[in-house]
C-alpha positions in Angstrom: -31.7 -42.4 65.6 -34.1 -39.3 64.9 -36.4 -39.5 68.0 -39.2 -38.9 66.5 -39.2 -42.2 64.6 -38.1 -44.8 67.6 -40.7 -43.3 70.2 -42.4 -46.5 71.5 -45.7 -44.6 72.1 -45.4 -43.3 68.2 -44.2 -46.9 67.1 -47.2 -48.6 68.9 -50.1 -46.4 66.7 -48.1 -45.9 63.6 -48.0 -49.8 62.2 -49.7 -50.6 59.6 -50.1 -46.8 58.2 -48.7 -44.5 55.3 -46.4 -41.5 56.4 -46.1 -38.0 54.2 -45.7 -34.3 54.8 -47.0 -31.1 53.9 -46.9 -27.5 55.7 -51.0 -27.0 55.1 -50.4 -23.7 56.6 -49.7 -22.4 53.6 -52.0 -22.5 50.2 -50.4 -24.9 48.1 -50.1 -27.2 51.2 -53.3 -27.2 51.8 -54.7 -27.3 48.3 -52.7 -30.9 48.4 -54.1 -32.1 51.8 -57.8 -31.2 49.9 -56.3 -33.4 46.4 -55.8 -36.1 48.6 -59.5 -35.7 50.9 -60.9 -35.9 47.4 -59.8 -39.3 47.1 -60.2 -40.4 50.6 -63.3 -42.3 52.2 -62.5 -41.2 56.0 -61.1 -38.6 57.5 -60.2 -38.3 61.2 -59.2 -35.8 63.5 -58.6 -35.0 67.2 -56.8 -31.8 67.0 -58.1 -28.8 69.7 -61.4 -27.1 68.8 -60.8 -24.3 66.0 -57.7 -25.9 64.5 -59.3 -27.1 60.9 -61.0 -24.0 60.8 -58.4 -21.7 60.5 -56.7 -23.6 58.1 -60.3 -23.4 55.8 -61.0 -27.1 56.4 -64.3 -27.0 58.1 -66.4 -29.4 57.4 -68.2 -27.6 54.4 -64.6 -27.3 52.7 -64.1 -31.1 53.3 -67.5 -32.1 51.7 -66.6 -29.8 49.1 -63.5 -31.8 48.1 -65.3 -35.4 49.1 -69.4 -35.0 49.5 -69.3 -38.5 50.6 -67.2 -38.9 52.9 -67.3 -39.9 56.7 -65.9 -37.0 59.1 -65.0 -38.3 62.4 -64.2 -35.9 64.9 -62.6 -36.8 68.2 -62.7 -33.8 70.5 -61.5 -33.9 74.1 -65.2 -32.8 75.6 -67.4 -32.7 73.1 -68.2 -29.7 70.0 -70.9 -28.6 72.4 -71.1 -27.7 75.7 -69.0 -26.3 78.8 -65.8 -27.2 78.3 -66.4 -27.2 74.4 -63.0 -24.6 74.6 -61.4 -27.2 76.6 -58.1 -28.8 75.3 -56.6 -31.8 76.6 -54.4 -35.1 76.9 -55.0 -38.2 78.7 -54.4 -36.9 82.0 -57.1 -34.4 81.4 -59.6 -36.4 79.3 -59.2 -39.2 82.3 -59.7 -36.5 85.1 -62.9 -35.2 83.4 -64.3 -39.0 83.1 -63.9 -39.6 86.5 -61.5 -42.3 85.9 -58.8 -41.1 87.4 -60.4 -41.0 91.0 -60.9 -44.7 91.1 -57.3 -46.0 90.0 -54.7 -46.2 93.4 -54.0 -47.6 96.1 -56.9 -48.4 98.7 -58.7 -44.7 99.6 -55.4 -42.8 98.4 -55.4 -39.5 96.6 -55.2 -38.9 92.9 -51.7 -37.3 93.4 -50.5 -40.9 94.0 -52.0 -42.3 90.7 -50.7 -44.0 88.0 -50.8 -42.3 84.2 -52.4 -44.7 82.4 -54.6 -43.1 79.9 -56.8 -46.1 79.0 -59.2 -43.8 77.7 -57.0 -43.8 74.6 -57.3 -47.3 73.0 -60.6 -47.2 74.4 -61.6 -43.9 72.1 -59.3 -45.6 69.6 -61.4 -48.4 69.4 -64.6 -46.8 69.5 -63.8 -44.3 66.8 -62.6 -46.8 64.2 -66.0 -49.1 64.8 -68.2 -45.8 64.6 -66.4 -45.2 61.1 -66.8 -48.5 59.7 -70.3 -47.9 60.7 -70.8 -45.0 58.5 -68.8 -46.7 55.8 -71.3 -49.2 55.8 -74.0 -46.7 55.8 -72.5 -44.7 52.9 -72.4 -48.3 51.0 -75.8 -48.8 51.1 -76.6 -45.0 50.9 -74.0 -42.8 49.1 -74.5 -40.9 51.6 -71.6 -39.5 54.0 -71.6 -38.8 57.9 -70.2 -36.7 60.2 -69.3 -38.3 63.7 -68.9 -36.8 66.7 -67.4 -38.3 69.5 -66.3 -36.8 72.7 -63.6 -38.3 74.4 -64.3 -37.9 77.9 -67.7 -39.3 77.3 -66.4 -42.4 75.9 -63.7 -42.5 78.4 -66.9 -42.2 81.3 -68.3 -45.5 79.6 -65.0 -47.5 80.8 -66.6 -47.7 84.4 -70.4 -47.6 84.0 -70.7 -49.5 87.5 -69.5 -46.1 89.1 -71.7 -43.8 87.3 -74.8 -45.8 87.6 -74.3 -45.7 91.5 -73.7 -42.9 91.4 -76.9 -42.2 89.6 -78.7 -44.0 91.6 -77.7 -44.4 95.3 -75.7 -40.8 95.2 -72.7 -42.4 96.0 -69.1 -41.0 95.0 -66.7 -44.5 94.4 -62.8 -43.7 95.0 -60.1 -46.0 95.0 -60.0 -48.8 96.1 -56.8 -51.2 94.7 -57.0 -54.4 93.7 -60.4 -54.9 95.8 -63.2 -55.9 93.9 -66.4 -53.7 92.6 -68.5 -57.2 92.5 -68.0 -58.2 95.3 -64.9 -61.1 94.9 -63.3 -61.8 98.0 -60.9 -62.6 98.4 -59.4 -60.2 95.5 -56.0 -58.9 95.2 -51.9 -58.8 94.2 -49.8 -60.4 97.0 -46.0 -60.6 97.1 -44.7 -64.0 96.4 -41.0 -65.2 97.5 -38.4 -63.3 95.7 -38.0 -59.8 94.3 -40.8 -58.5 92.2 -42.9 -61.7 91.8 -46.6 -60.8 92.2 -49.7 -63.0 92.4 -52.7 -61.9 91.6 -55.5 -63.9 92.8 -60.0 -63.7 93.1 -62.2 -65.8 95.0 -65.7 -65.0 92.9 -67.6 -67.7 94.6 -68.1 -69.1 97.7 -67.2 -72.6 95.9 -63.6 -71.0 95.3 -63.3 -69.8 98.3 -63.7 -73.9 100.0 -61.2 -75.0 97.3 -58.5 -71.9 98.2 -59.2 -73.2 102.1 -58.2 -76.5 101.6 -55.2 -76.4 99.5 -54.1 -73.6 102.0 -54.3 -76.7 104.8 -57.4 -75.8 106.5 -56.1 -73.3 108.9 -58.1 -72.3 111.9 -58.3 -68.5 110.6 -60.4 -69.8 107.4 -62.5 -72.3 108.5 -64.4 -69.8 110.6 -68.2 -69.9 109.5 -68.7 -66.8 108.8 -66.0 -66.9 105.9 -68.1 -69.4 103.8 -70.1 -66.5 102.7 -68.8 -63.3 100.2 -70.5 -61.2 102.9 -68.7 -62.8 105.8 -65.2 -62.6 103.9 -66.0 -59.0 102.5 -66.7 -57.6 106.5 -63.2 -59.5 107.2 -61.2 -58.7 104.4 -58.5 -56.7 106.0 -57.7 -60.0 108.0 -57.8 -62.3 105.2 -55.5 -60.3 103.2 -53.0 -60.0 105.8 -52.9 -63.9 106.2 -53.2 -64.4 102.9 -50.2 -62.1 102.4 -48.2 -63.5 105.0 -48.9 -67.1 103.5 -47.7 -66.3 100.0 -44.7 -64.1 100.5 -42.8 -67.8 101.3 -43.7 -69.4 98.2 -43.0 -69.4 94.7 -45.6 -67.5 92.2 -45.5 -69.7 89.6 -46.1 -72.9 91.5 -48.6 -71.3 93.6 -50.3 -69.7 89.9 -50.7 -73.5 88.8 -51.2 -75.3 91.7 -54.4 -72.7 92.4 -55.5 -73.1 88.7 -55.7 -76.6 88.9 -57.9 -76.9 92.3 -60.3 -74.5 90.6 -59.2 -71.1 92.8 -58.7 -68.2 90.2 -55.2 -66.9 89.5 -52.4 -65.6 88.2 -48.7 -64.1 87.8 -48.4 -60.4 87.8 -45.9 -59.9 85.2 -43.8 -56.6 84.2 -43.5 -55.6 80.5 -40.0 -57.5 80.1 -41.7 -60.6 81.6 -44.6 -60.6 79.0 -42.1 -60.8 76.1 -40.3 -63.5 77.1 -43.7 -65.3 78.5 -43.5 -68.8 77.2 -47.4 -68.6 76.6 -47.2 -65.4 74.5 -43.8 -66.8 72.6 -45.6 -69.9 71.7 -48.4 -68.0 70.6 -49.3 -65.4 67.8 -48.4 -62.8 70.7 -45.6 -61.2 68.7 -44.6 -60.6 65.4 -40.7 -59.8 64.5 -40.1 -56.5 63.3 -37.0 -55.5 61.3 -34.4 -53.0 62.3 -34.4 -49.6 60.9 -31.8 -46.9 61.0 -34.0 -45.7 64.2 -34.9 -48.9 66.2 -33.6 -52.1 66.6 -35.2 -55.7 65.5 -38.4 -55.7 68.1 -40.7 -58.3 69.1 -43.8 -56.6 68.3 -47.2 -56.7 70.0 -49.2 -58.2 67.3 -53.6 -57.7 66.8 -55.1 -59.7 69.7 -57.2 -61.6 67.3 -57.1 -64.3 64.9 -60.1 -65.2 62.0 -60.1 -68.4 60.7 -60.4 -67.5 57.2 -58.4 -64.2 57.1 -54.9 -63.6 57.8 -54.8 -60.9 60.5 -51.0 -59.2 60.8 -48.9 -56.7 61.0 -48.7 -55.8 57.2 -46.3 -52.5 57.8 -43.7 -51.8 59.4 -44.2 -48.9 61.9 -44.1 -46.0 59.1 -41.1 -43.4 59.5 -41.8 -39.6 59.4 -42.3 -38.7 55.4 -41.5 -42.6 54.7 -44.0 -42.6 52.1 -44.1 -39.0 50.8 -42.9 -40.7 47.2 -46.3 -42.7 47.2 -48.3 -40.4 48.2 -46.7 -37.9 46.2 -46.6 -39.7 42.6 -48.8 -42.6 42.9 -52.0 -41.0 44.6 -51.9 -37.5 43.6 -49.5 -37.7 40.0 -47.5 -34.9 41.1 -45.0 -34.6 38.0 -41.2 -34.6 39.2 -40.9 -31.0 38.4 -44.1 -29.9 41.1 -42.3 -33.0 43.7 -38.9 -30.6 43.3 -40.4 -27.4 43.9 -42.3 -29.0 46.9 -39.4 -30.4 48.5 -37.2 -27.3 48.0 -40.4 -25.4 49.7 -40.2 -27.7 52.8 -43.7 -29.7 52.2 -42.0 -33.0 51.7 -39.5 -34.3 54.1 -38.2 -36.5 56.6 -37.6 -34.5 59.7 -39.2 -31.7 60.9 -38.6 -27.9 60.9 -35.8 -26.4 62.9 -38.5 -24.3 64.9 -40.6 -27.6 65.9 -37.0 -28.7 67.0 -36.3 -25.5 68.8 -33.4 -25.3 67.2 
């Protein structure tokens, strides 16, 4: 398998899209990439701050190719500003939101954290709505946009509950686990019998909290009266959690997850990657699709789009594209490069299906 084909974190972004090649280093690279923004109604970028620049694609040279179309820049902090110089990943991007601080274990440092990088789907997501935004504009219009949007900004907007207190009582949130930040309690993961089998469960009303009591028997520890209130059971959470804990490390998760549900008490099975593929829920719903094996990855069960219309089939309509797997369309059908020009760009290293020996360090 080439590795850079059967990357899950490349296979995961790449459904659904065209792959081609071209070196636009050089000028007859780039006087292709500017063919093919000349018949192109977005274009979108994240690469560090200068990059399109030097290779003459500012945003003059791209309106010069396409006047109308929508630009949509992703930069890690912004195209003004500070840290406008400032590269970065997810790490980064999540430090400089001021995510990162709040993801842990309860009042533990960020050196313990977990790399999650939610701020990527979330920019993702973001980014492709702005664009259909400006595509709707330029319908109604003809008029093209540029968009800007900074990725630690957007990231920020994942917790507005820490800025805004921030804002306005001055305080600085950390970590705090599975606690809540709306006052549940109460809320957290507990160890069920056997190895690796998780419970998560919320009590979000006092309500909740009465049914939880009673299917747990009644013990003296939660009938006290000060627990029939959130604020009672929030000043005595360590306490609860440790009989809670104690309680549900004896039992099974998946009787406990049902039995809970169905006395009205909020919760629900912590499951691990491999667990959510063979989930009976998400096999016996749209979940999954079935994806073919190529000569880099074997048959996979697919996460499929989270959403269903009713009048529109909603799929995955590509296989996850290979590197240069579509250089031919590209190539021929959108541009009508002639066989001889394909040759001579081919021999020259523009089209291809792996990359240069000095990306490979070889």
């Amino acid at each position: 398998p080439r590795p850079w084909n059967n990357s899950p974190a490349f296979i995961h972004v790449i459904r659904n899209k065209r792959s081609f090649t071209v070196d636009s280093r050089r000028p007859e690279g780039l006087a292709i990439v500017k063919s093919l923004i000349a018949i192109s109604d977005v274009l979108a970028e994240n690469l560090a701050r200068g990059t399109l620049e030097k290779l003459g694609l500012d945003d003059d040279a791209i309106r010069a190719a396409r006047p109308d179309i929508v630009i949509l820049h992703l930069p890690a902090y912004g195209r003004t500003g500070a840290y406008v110089e400032g590269r970065g990943y997810g790490a980064h991007i999540d430090g400089v939101a001021g995510s990162t601080i709040l993801r842990g274990y309860r009042d533990s440092a960020p050196e313990t954290n977990i790399q999650t990088f939610a701020g990527d789907f979330f920019v993702g997501m973001h980014g492709g709505f702005a664009a259909l935004a400006a595509l709707r504009h330029r319908r109604r219009t003809g008029q093209g946009q540029t968009i800007e949007l900074a990725q630690a900004e957007c990231s920020a907007s994942m917790f507005p509950q820490a800025a805004l207190d921030a804002a306005w009582n001055g305080r600085a949130a950390g970590s705090i686990g599975n606690r809540s930040t709306e006052g549940f309690a109460p809320n957290g993961v507990f160890a069920a019998r056997g190895e690796e089998q998780w419970l998560a469960l919320s009590c979000r009303s006092d309500a909740e909290w009465a049914a939880l009591v009673d299917y747990l028997g009644r013990p003296s520890w939660a009938t006290a009266p000060e627990l029939a209130t959130a604020e009672g059971r929030r000043a005595a959470e360590d306490a609860i959690e440790e009989e809670l804990a104690a309680w549900i490390a004896h039992r099974d998760r998946e009787e406990l997850f049902r039995d809970l549900q169905e006395v009205g008490v909020t919760a629900g099975p912590v499951l691990s990657a491999k667990d959510v593929t063979e989930d009976s829920h998400a096999i016996q719903s749209p979940a999954f699709q079935r994806l073919e094996a190529t000569e880099d990855y074997p048959t996979t069960e697919f996460p499929a789009p989270s959403f269903t219309f009713s009048r529109s089939d909603v799929t995955i309509r590509t296989a996850p594209a290979l590197l240069g797997e579509h250089n031919d369309y590209v190539y021929r059908e959108l541009l009508g490069i002639s066989d001889e020009e394909y040759a001579k760009l081919e021999a020259d290293g523009h089209i291809t299906t792996t990359y240069a020996d000095e990306v490979l360090g070889r």
